[in-house]
C-alpha positions in Angstrom: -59.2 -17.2 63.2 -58.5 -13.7 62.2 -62.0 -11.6 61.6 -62.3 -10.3 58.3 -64.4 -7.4 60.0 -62.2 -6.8 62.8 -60.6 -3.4 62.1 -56.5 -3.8 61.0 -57.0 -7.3 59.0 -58.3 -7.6 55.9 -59.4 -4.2 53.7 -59.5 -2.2 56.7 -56.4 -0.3 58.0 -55.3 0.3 61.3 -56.4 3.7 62.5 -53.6 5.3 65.1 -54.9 5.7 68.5 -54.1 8.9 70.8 -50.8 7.7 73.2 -51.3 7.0 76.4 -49.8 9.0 79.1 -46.6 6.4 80.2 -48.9 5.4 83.4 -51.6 4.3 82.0 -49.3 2.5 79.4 -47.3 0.7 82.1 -50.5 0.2 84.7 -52.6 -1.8 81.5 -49.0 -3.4 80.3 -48.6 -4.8 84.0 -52.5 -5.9 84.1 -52.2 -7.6 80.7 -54.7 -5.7 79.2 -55.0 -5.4 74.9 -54.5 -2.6 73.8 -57.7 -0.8 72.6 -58.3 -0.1 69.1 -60.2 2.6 67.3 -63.5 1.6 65.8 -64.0 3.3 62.2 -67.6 4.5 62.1 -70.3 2.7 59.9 -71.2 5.6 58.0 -69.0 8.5 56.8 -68.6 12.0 59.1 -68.7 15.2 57.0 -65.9 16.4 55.7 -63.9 12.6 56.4 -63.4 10.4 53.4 -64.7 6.7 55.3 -62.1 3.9 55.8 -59.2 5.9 56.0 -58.7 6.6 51.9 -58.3 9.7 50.5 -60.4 11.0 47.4 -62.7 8.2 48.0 -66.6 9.8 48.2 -65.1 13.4 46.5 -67.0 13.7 43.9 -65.5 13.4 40.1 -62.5 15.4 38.1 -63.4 16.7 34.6 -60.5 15.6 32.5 -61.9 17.9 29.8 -62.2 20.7 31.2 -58.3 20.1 33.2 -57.1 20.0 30.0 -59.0 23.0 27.5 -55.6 25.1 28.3 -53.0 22.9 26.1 -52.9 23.9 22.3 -54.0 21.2 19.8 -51.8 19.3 18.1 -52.1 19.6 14.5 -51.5 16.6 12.1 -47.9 15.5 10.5 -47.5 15.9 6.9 -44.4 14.0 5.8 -44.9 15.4 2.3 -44.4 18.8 4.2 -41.9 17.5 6.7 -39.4 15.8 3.8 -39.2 19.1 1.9 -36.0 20.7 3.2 -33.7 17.0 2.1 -32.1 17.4 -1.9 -33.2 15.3 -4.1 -31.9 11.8 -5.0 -29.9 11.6 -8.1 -28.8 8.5 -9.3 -25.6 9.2 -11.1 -23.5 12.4 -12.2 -23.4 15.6 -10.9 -26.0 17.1 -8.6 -28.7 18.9 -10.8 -28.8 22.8 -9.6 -31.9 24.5 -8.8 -33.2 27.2 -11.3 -32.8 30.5 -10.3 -35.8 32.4 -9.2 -36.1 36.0 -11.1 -36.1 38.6 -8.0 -35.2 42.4 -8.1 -32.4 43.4 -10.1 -29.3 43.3 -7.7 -28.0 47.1 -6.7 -24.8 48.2 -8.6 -21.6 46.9 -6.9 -18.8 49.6 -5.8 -15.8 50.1 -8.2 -13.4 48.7 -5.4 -15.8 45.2 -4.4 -14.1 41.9 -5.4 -15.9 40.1 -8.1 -17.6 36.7 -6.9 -16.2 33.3 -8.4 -19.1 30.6 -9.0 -18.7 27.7 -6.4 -18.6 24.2 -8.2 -21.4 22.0 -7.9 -20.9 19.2 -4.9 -19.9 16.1 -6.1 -22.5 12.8 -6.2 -22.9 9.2 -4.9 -23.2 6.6 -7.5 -26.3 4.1 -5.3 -25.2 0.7 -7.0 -21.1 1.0 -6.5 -21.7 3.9 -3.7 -18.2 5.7 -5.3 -18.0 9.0 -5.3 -17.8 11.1 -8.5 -15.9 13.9 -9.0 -16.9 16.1 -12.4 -14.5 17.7 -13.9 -15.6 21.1 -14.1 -15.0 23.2 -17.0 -11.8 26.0 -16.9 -11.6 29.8 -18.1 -12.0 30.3 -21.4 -8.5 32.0 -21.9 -9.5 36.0 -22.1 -12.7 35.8 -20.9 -13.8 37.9 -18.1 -13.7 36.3 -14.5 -17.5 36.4 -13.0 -20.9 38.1 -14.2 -20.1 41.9 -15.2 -22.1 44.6 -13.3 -22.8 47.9 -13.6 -19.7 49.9 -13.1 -16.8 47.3 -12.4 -14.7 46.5 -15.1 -14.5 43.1 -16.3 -11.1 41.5 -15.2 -9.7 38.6 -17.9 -9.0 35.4 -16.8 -5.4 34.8 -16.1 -3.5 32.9 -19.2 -2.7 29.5 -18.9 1.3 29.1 -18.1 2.7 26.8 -21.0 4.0 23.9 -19.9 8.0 24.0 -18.9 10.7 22.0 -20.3 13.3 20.7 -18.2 14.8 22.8 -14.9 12.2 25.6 -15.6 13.3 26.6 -19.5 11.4 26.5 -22.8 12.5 26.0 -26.1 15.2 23.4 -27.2 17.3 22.0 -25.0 20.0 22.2 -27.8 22.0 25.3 -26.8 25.6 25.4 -28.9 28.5 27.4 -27.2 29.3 30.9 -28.3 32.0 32.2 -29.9 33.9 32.4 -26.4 34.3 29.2 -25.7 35.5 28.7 -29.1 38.2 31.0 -28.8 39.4 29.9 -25.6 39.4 26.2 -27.4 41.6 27.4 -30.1 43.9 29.0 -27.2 44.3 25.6 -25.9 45.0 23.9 -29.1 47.9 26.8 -29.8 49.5 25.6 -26.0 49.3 21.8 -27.4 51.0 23.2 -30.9 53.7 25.0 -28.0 53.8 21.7 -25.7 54.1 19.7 -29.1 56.9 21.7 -30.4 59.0 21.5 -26.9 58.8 17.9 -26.4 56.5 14.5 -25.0 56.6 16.1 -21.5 55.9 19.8 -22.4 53.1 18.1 -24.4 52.4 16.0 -21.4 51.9 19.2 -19.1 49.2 20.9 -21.5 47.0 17.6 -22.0 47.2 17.1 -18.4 45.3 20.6 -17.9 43.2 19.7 -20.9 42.0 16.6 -18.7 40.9 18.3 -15.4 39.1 20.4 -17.7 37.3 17.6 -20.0 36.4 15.7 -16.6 35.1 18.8 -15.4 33.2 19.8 -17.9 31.8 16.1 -18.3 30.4 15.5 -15.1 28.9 18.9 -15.2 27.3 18.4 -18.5 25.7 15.0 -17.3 24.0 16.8 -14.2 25.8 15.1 -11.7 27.8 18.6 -9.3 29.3 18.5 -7.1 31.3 15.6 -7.9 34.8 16.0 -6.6 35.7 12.6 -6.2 34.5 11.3 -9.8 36.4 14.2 -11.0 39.4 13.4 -9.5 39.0 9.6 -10.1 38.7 10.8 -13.7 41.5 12.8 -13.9 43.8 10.2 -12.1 43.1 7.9 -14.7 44.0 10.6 -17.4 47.5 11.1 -15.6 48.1 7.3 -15.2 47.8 7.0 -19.0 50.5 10.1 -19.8 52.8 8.8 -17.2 52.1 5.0 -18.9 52.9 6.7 -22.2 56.1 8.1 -21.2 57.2 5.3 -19.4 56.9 2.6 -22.0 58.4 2.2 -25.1 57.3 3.6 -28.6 55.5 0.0 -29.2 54.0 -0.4 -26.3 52.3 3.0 -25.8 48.8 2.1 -27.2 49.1 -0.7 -24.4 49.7 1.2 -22.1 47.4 3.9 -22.7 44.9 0.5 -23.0 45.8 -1.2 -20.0 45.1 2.1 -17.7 41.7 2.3 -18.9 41.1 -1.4 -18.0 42.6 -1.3 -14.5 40.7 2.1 -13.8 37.6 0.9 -15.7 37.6 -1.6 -13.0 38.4 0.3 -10.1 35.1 2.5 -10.8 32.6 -0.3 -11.0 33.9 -1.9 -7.9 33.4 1.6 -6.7 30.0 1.7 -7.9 28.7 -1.3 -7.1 29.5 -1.4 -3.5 28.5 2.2 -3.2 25.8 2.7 -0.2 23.2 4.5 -2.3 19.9 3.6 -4.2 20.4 0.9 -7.2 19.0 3.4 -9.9 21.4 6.7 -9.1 24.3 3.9 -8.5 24.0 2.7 -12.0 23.5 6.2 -13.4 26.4 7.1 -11.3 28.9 4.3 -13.0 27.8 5.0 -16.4 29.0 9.3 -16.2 31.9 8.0 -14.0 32.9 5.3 -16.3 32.2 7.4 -19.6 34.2 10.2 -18.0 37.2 7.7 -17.4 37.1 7.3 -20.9 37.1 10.5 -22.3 39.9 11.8 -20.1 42.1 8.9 -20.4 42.3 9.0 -24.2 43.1 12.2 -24.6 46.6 10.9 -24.0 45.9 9.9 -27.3 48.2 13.1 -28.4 51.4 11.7 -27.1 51.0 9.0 -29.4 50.2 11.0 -32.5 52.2 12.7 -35.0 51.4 16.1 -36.8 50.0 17.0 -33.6 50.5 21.0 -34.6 48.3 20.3 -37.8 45.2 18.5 -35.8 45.1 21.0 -32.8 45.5 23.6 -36.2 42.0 21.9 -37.8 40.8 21.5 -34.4 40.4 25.2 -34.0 39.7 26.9 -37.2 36.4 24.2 -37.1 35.3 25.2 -33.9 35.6 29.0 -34.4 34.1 28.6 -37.9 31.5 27.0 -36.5 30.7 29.4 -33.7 31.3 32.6 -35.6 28.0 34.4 -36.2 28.0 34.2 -40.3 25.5 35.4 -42.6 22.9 32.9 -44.1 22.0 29.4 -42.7 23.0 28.0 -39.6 24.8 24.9 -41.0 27.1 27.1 -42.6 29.3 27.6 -40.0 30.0 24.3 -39.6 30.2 23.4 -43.1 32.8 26.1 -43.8 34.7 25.1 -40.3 34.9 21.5 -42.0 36.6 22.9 -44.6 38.8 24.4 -43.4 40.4 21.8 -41.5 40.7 19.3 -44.6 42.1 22.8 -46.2 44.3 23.3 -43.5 46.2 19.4 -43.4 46.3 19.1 -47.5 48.3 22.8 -47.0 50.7 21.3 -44.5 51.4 18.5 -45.8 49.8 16.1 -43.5 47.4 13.0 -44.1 44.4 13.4 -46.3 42.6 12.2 -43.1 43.9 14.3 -40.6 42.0 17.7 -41.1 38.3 15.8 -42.1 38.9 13.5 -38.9 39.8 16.7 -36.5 37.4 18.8 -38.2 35.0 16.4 -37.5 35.8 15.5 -34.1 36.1 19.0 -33.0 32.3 19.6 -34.9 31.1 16.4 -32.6 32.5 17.2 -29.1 30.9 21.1 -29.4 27.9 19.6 -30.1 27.7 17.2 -27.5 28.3 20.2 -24.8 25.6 21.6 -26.5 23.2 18.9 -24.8 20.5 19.0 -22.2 20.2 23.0 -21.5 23.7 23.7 -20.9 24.9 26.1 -18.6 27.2 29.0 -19.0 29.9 26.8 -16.6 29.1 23.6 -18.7 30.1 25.7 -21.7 33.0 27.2 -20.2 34.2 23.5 -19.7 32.9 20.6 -21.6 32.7 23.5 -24.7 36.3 24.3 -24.3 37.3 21.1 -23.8 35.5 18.7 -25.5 36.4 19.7 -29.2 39.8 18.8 -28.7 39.3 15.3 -26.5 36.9 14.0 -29.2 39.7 14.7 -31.8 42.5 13.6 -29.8 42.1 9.7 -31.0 40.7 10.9 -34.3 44.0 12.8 -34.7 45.9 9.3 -34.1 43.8 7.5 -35.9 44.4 9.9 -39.0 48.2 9.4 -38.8 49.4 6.1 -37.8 46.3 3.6 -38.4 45.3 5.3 -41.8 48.4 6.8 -42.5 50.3 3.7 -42.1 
C-alpha cells in the first residue's frame, strides 16, 4: 500500500532532487537502484515556509489597513439621481418651466437678428401612446416679430397672403372682352354682310374663317392648348357641313347640315373612348371636343338663313354697345345693344324676331368667353368669334322657323 507519510503521496509534494551527474545516473539505473528522494524536515528552517507552500507560517495581511487609500463611496439618492428626466404629462402639450428672474439681459446691437420663440415639443398620450401635435398659435397680423429690446426696432409680422383664386388671380373670374374684340366682331359680321351679298360660296369662304376661329377660341377658353388635332377635328366637321350645304338641295340642307354633326359626333367619341389616357381627362376631353364640334358645325347655320345682312347688322351693334365704355350702370351697355338690334331688323324690314334673337345671341356668346379668367388670346378668339356662332342658328331660327 502506498504510505500516507511517505513523501510525494498524499498532502505532501514531491520535492525536486539536485541531477545526478549522467554516471552516477546510468551506474544506479544499471544496478537497479530507486531513485532517492528528498526528505522534508519535521520542523520548519528559517526563512522556508514548511511543506513546500508558500505564505503558509507568514504571519497575517491587514485588509484594513491595504485598503485606507480608496475614497469612500457615498450613498445613492434616486431622488437626487432622477432629477435631470422631464416630467410625465399625461395628455397635451408639454408644460414649460417658469422662467427664473436673472440680470437684465445687455442691450442687443442695432444690426443682431431678433430671436423667434421655439414651439413647445409635442406629447405622448400613455393610454393610446399617439402623438399630439398642438397647433400653435400664429402672428397676430401687425404685431411685432419677438420681444423688443433696447435699441432694435420692432419688425411687424409679415401679412397673411389672401388666399388665390384660380391660376394665381383674385377677384372674379368673370372678365367680359373689351371694346377690341368687339370691333374686330363687327369687322367679321361686315365680311359675312360682303360674302352674303356675293353669293352661297362667297358666304361659304367667310363662315369657313369664322369656324377656325370659333374652334380656336373654344378649346382655348375650356383650358385644354395646345390642341391641334381637336381643332382641326372641329373645324373639319364645320367644312363638311358648308360643303353638305352646298351640295344638297334647298330641302335637304337642314339634313345635311344634321347628318354631318351625327357622323362627326360619332367619329369623336370613338376617338375618345379608345384614347390611351386616364378615364377622367378622356371624358373631359370628349365633352370640349364634342361641344366644340357643335358649335363650329352650326355655324353653317348662315347658308341656310335669309336676311343674313340684317342678323350679322344686330349681331354687331349688340356687341359694340355692349362693350363700349358708357356712363352709368354696367347693364346698360347691354340693354342698349339689345336695342338696337330689335331697332335695327324692325328698320329693315326683317322679322320681328330677327334683331331680339341676334341681339341676344350675340349678348350670350360674349358672355360665355367671358368665363373662367379669360386670357387676352381667349378674347382675341372665342370673343371675336363667339357672338356671331351663337347667333348664327338664332338668325335661322328667326327667319324660316318663326318667320314661316
Amino acid at each position: 500500500m502506498n504510505n500516507a507519510n511517505q513523501p510525494g503521496y498524499g498532502g505532501w509534494p514531491q520535492q525536486p532532487q539536485e541531477p545526478l551527474p549522467p554516471q552516477q545516473y546510468q551506474q544506479q539505473y544499471q544496478q537497479g537502484q530507486p531513485q532517492q528522494y528528498q526528505q522534508f524536515p519535521q520542523e520548519p528552517v528559517q526563512g522556508q515556509p514548511p511543506y513546500g507552500y508558500p505564505g503558509y507560517g507568514q504571519p497575517p495581511v491587514d485588509d484594513a489597513a491595504a485598503t485606507t487609500l480608496l475614497p469612500p463611496v457615498p450613498a445613492l439618492d434616486d431622488a437626487a439621481a432622477t432629477t435631470l428626466l422631464p416630467p410625465v404629462v399625461v395628455s397635451g402639450a408639454m408644460p414649460v418651466a417658469p422662467s427664473v428672474p436673472g440680470p437684465t439681459p445687455a442691450p442687443m446691437p442695432a444690426a443682431a437678428p431678433v430671436p423667434q420663440p421655439q414651439p413647445a415639443a409635442p406629447a405622448f398620450d400613455p393610454p393610446t401612446m399617439t402623438l399630439k401635435r398642438p397647433v400653435a398659435p400664429g402672428p397676430v397680423p401687425g404685431a411685432p416679430v419677438g420681444p423688443p429690446y433696447p435699441g432694435v426696432p420692432s419688425q411687424p409680422a409679415p401679412q397673411p397672403a389672401p388666399q388665390a383664386g384660380p391660376r394665381g388671380r383674385t377677384g372674379s373670374p368673370i372678365i367680359d372682352p373689351g371694346l377690341q374684340p368687339a370691333l374686330i366682331t363687327a369687322g367679321a359680321a361686315a365680311l359675312l354682310a360682303g360674302g352674303a351679298a356675293l353669293g352661297q360660296v362667297a358666304l361659304a369662304l367667310v363662315v369657313a374663317l369664322l369656324q377656325v376661329l370659333t374652334a380656336a377660341g373654344w378649346f382655348r377658353l375650356n383650358g385644354m392648348w395646345p390642341a391641334r388635332q381637336g381643332i382641326a377635328l372641329a373645324a373639319l366637321a364645320g367644312f363638311t357641313a358648308d360643303a353638305a350645304v352646298l351640295l344638297a338641295d334647298t330641302d335637304n340642307g337642314v339634313a345635311a347640315v344634321v347628318g354631318t354633326l351625327g357622323g362627326f359626333f360619332l367619329l369623336v367619341l370613338v376617338l375618345q373612348t379608345f384614347r390611351p389616357s386616364d378615364p377622367k381627362e378622356r371624358f373631359y376631353a370628349l365633352t370640349v371636343l364634342g361641344s366644340a364640334t357643335v358649335v363650329t358645325a352650326l355655324c353653317t347655320a348662315l347658308l341656310l338663313a335669309a336676311w343674313v345682312p340684317a342678323g350679322v347688322g344686330a349681331v354687331a351693334l349688340a356687341t359694340v354697345l355692349a362693350a363700349a365704355p358708357l356712363p352709368g350702370p354696367k347693364q346698360l351697355g347691354p340693354v342698349l345693344g339689345l336695342a338696337a338690334a330689335v331697332l335695327l331688323g324692325l328698320l329693315v324690314g326683317a322679322p320681328l324676331a330677327l334683331g331680339a334673337l341676334a341681339g341676344l345671341g350675340a349678348l350670350v356668346g360674349r358672355r360665355v368667353a367671358a368665363y373662367d379668367f379669360p386670357s387676352r388670346f381667349v378674347h382675341m378668339t372665342a370673343g371675336v368669334a363667339l357672338p356671331l356662332a351663337v347667333a348664327a342658328p338664332l338668325i335661322w331660327i328667326a327667319t324660316d322657323l318663326l318667320a314661316g
